[in-house]
Each structure stands twice: as structure tokens, then as C-alpha cells.
N, CA, C and O of each residue as an XYZ file, in Angstrom:
496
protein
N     -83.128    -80.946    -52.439
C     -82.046    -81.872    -52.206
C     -80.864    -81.099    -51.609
O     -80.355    -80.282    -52.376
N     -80.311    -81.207    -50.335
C     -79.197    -80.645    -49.605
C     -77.974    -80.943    -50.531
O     -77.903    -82.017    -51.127
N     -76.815    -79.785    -50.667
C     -75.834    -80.066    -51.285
C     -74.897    -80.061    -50.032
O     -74.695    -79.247    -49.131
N     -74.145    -81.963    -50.503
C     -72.782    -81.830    -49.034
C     -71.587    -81.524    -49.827
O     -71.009    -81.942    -50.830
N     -71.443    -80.393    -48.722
C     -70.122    -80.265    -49.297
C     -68.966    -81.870    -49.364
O     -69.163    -82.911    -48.738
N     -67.696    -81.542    -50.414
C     -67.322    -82.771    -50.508
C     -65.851    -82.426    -49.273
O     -65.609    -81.260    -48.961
N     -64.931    -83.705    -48.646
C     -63.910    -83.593    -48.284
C     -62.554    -84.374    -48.544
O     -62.571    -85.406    -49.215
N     -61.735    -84.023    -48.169
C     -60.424    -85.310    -48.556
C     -59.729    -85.180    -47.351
O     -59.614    -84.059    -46.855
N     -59.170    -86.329    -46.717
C     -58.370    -86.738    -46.015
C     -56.847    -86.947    -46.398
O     -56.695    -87.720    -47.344
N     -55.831    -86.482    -45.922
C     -54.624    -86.340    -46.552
C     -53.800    -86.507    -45.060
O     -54.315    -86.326    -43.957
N     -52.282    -86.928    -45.343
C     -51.258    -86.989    -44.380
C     -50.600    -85.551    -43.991
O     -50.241    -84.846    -44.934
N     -50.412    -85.051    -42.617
C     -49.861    -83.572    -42.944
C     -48.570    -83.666    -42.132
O     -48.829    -83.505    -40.940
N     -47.161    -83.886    -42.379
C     -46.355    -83.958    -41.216
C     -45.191    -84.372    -41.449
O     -44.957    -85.396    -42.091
N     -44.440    -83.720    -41.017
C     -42.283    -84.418    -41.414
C     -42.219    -85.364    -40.446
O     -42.386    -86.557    -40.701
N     -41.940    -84.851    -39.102
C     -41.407    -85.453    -38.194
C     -43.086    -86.522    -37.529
O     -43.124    -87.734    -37.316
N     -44.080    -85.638    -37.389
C     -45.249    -86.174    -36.930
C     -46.322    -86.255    -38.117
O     -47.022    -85.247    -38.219
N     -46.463    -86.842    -38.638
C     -47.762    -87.161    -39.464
C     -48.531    -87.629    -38.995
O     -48.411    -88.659    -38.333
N     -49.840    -86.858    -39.244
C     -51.300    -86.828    -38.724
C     -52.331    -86.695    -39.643
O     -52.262    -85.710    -40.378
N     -53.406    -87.561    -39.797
C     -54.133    -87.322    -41.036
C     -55.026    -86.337    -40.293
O     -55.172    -86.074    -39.100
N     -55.592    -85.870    -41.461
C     -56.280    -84.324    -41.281
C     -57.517    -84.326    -42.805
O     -57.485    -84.868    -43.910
N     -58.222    -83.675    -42.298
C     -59.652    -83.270    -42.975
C     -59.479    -82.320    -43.682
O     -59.509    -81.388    -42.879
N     -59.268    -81.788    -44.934
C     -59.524    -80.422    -45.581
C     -60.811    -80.540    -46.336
O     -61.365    -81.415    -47.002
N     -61.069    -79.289    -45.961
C     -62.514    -79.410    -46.103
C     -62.660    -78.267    -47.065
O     -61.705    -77.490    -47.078
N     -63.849    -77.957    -48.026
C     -63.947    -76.797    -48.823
C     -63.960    -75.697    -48.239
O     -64.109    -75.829    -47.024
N     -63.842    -74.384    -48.678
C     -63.880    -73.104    -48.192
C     -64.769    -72.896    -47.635
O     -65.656    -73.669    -47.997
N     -65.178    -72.049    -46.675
C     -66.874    -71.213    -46.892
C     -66.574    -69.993    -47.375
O     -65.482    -69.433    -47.472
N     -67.811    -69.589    -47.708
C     -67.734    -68.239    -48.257
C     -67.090    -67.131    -48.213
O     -66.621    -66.336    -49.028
N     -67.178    -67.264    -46.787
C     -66.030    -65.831    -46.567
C     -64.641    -66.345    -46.382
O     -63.710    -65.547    -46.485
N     -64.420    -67.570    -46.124
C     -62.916    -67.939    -46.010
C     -62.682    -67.481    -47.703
O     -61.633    -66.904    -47.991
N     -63.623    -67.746    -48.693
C     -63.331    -67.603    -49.798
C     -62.911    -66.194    -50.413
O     -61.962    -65.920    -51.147
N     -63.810    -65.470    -49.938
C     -63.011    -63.908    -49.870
C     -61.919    -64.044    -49.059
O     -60.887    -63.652    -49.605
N     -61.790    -64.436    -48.013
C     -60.243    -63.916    -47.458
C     -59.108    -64.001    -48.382
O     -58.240    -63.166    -48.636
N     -59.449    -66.138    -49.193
C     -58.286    -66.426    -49.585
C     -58.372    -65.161    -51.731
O     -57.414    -65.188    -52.503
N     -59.438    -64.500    -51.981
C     -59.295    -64.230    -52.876
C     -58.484    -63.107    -52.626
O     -57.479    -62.984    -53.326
N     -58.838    -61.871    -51.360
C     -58.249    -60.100    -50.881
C     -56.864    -61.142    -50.805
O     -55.991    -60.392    -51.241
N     -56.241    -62.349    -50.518
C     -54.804    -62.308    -50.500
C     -54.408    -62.675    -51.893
O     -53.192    -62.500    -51.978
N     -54.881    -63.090    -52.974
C     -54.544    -63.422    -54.184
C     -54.288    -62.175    -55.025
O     -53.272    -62.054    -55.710
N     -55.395    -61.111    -54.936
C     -55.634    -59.763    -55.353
C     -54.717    -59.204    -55.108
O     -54.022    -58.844    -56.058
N     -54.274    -58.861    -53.689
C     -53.311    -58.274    -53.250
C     -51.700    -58.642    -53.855
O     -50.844    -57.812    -54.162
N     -51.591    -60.060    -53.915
C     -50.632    -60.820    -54.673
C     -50.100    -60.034    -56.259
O     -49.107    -59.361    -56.536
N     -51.174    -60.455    -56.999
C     -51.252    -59.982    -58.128
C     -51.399    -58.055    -58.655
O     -51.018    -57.478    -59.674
N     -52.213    -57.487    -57.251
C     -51.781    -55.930    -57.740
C     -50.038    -55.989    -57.342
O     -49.143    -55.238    -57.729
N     -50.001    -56.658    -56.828
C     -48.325    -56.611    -56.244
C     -47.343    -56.506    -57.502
O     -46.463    -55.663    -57.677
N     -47.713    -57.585    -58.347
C     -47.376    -57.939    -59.509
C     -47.634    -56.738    -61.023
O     -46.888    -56.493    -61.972
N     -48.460    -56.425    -60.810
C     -48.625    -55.249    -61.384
C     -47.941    -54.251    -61.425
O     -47.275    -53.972    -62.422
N     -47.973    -53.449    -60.250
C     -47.128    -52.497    -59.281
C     -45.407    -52.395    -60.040
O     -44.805    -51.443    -60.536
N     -44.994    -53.971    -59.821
C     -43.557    -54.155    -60.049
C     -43.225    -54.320    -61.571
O     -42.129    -53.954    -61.997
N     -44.327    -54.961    -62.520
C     -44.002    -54.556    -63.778
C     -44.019    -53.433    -64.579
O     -43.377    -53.108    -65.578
N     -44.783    -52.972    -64.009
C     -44.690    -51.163    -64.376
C     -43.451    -50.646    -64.136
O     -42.966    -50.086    -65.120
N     -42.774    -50.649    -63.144
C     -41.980    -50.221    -62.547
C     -40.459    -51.326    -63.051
O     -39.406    -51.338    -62.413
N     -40.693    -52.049    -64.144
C     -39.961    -52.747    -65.032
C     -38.607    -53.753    -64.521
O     -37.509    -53.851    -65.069
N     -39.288    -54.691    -62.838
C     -39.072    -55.702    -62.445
C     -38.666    -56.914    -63.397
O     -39.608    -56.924    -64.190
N     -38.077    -57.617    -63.655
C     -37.864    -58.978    -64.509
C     -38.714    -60.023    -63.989
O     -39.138    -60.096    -62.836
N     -38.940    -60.877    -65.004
C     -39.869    -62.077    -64.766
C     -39.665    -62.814    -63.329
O     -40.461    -63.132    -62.445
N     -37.532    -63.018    -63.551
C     -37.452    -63.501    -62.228
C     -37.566    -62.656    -60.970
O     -37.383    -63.175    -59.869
N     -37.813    -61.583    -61.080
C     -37.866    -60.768    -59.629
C     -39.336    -60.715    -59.447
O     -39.568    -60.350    -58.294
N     -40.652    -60.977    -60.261
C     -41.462    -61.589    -60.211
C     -42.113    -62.388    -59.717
O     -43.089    -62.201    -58.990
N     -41.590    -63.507    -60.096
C     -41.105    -65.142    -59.879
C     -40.727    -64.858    -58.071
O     -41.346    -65.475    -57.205
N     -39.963    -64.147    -57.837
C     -39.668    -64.663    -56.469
C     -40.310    -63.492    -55.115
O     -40.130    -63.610    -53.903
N     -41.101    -62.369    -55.877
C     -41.737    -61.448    -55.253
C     -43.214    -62.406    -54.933
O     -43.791    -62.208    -53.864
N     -43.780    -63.454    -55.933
C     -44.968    -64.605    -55.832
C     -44.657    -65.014    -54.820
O     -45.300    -64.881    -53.780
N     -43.296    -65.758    -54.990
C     -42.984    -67.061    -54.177
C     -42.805    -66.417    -52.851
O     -43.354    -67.112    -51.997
N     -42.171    -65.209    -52.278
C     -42.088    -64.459    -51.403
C     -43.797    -64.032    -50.704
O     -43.879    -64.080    -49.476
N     -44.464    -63.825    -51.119
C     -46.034    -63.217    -50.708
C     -46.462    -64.758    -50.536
O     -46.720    -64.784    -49.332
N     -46.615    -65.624    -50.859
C     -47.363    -67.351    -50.792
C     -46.693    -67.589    -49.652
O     -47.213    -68.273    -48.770
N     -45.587    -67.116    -49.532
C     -45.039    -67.805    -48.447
C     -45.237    -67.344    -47.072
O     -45.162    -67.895    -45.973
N     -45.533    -66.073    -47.504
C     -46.084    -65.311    -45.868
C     -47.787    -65.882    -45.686
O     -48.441    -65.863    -44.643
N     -48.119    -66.250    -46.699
C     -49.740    -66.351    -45.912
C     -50.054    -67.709    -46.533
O     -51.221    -67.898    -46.878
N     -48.934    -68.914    -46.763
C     -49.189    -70.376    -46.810
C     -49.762    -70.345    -45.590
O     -50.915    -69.938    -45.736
N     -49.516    -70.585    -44.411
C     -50.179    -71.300    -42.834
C     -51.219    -70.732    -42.820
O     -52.080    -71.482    -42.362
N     -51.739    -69.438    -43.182
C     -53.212    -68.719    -42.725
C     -54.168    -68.986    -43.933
O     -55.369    -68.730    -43.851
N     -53.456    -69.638    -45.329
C     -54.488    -70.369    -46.263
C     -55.058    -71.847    -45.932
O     -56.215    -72.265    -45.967
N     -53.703    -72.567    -45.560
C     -53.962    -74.078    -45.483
C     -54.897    -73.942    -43.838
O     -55.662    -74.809    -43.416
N     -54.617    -72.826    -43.243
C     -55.633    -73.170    -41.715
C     -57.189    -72.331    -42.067
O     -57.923    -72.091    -41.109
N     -57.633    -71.906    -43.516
C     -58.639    -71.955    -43.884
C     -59.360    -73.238    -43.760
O     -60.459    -73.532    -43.290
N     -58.427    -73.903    -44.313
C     -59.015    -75.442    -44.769
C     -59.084    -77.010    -44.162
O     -59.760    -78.004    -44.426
N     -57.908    -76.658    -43.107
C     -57.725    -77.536    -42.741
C     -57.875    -77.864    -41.710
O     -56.984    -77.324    -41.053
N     -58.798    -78.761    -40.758
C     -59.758    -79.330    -39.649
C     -58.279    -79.638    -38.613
O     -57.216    -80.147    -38.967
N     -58.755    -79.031    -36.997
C     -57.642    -79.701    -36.177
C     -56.911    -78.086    -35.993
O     -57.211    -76.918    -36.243
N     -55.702    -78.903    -35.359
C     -54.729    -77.677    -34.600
C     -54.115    -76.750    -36.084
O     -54.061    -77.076    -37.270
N     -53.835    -75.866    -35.573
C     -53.490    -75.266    -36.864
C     -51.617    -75.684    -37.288
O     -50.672    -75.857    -36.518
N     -51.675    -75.729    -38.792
C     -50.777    -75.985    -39.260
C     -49.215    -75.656    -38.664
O     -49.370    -74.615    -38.025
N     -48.655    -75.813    -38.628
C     -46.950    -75.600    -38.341
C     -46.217    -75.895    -39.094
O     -45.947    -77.057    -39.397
N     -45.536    -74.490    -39.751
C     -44.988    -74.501    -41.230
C     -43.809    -74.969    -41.051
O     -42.908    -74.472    -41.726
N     -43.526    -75.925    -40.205
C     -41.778    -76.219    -39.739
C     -41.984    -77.992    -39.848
O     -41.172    -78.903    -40.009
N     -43.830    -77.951    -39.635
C     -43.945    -79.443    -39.912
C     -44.957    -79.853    -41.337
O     -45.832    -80.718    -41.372
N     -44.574    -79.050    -42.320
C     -45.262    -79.770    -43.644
C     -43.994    -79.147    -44.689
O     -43.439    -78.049    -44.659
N     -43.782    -80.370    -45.646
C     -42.958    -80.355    -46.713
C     -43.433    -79.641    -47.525
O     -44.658    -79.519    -47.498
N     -42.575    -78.826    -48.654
C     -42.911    -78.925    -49.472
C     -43.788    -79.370    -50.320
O     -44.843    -78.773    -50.538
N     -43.479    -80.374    -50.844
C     -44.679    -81.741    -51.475
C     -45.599    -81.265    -50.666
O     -46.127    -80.281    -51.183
N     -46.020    -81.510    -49.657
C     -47.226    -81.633    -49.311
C     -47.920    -80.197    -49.332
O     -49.105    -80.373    -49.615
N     -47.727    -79.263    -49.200
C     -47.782    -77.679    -49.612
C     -48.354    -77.616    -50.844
O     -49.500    -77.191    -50.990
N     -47.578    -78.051    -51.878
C     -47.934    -78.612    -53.404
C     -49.115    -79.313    -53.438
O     -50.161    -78.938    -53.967
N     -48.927    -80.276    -52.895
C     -50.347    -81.171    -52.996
C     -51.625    -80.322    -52.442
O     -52.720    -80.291    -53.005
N     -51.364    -79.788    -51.504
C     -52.435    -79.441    -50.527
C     -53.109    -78.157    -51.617
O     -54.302    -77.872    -51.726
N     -52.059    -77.583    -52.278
C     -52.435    -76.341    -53.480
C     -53.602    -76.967    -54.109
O     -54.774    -76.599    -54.180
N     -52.936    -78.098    -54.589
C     -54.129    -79.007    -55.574
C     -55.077    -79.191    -54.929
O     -56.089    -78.569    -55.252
N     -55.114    -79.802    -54.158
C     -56.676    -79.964    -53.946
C     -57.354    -78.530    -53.355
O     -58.399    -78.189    -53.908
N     -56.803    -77.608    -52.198
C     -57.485    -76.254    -52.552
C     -58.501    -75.927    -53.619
O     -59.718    -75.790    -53.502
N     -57.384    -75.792    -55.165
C     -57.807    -75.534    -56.312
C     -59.165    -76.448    -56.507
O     -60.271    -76.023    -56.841
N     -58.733    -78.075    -56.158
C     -59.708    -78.486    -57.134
C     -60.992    -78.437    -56.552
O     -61.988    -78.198    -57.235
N     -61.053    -78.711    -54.954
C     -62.033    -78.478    -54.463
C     -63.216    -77.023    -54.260
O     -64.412    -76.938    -53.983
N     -62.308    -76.201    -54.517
C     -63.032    -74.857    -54.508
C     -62.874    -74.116    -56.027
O     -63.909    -73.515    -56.316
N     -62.082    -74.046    -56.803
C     -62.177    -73.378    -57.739
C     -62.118    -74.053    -58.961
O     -62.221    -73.165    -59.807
N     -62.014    -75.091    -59.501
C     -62.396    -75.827    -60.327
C     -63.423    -76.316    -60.639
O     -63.522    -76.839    -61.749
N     -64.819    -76.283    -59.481
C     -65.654    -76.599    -59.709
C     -66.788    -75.006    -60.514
O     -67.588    -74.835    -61.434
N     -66.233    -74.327    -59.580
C     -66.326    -72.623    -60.263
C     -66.004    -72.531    -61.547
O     -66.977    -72.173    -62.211
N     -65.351    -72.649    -61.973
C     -64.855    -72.429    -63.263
C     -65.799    -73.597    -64.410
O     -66.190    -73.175    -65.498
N     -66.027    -74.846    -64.033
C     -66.987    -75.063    -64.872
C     -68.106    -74.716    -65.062
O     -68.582    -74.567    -66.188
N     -68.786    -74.505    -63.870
C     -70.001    -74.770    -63.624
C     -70.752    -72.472    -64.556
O     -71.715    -71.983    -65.147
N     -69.294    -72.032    -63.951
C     -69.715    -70.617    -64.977
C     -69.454    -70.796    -66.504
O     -70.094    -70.194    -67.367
N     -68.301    -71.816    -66.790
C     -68.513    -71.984    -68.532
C     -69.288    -72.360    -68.917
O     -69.849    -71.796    -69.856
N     -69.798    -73.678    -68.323
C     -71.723    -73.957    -68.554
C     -73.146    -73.350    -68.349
O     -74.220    -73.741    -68.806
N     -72.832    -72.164    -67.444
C     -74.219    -70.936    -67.785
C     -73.498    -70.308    -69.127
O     -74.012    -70.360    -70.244
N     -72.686    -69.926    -68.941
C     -72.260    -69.205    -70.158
C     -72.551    -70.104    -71.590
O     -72.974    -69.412    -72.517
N     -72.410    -71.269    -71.821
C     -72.787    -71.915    -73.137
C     -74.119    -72.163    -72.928
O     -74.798    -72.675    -73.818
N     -74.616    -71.839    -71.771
C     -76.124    -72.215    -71.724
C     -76.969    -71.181    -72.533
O     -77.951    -71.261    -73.271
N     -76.246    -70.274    -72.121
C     -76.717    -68.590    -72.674
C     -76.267    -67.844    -73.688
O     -76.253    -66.677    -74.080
N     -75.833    -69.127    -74.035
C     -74.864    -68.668    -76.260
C     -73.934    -67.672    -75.769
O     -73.235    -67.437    -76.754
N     -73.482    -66.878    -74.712
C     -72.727    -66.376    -74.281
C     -71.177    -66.634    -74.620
O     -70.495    -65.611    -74.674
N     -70.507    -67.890    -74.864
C     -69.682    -68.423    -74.663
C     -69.794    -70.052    -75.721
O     -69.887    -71.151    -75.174
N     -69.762    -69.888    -77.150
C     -68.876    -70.942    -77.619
C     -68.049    -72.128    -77.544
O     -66.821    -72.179    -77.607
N     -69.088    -73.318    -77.364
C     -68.391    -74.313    -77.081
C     -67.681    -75.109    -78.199
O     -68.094    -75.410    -79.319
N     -66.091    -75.459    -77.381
C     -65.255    -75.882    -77.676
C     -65.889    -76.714    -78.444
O     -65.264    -77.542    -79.105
């Protein structure tokens, strides 16, 4: 039985809104978007050692997401590539969510359920 991947259709646009296709990762888009998460988080590391505050933290995240928002969402998203001058906020937000839910939420169950399959892991 072929597995289809699933998709969602969403509005992307301030001035021009255009509906658009995001579609799940592939594989290696999936490494790309993980070497920038990694990188994120040794970042984070790096600076608490070095005894940064939560908020310098907080805005060293928000600072790194923000350089490689357009080269995540044009992982995903079908059509011309994004233009970070034409998507809100909100929709940035939203678009996070479904990212997540479409690619890594389904991950995350589907390994807690080998894991309780394999007494490995204690179900709730």
C-alpha cells in the first residue's frame, strides 16, 4: 500500500495573498532543517556556559530563526519562494505549526509506540 504524503493549503501574503501548498519535508530537506536547529541549540549551549541570561538567550533564538525563517518555510513551501517582507508574523507562527505537525509530530508518536511496543518505554 503506497504511503501519500499528506498536504495543507494555507494563505501566504500582507499586501498580496496567494494560497500556497506546504507540503511535508523530504528527507534531506529534513536534515537541512535539523544541521540548522543543532546549530541553533549548540549556539545555546556555547552562551550558557559562558553565563548569558535567559533573556540574552531568548533573543540569541529569536535572532538565529530569523536568519534562516525564508530558507525553512522555502523547504516547504510549493511556488516562488517566500518574501520575508510579504508574510506576517501570524502567519510565520502558523506556518511553524503546521511544519511541526506535519513532520515532527508524527515522529514523535509513531517512536513512542515502538518503544511501548518493546516494553522499552511505559505507557502513560
Amino acid at each position: 500500500m503506497p504511503i501519500v504524503p499528506s498536504f495543507k493549503t494555507v494563505v501566504i501574503g500582507i499586501r498580496d495573498p496567494k494560497e500556497r501548498t506546504v507540503y511535508p519535508l523530504s528527507w534531506h530537506d529534513l536534515k537541512q532543517l535539523q544541521a540548522i536547529i543543532g546549530s541553533i541549540i549548540a549556539g545555546c549551549v556555547n552562551l550558557t556556559d559562558s553565563g548569558y541570561t535567559q533573556e540574552q538567550l531568548y533573543q540569541y533564538v529569536l535572532s538565529r530563526i530569523s536568519d534562516h525563517i525564508v530558507e525553512i518555510l522555502n523547504l516547504v513551501i510549493e511556488g516562488d519562494p517566500v518574501d520575508e517582507r510579504e508574510i506576517s508574523v501570524e502567519q510565520v507562527s502558523e506556518l511553524a505549526l503546521i511544519v511541526y505537525d506535519m513532520n515532527f509530530e508524527v515522529i514523535s508518536k509513531n517512536v513512542k509506540s515502538l518503544l511501548q511496543k518493546k516494553n522499552l518505554l511505559k505507557k502513560a
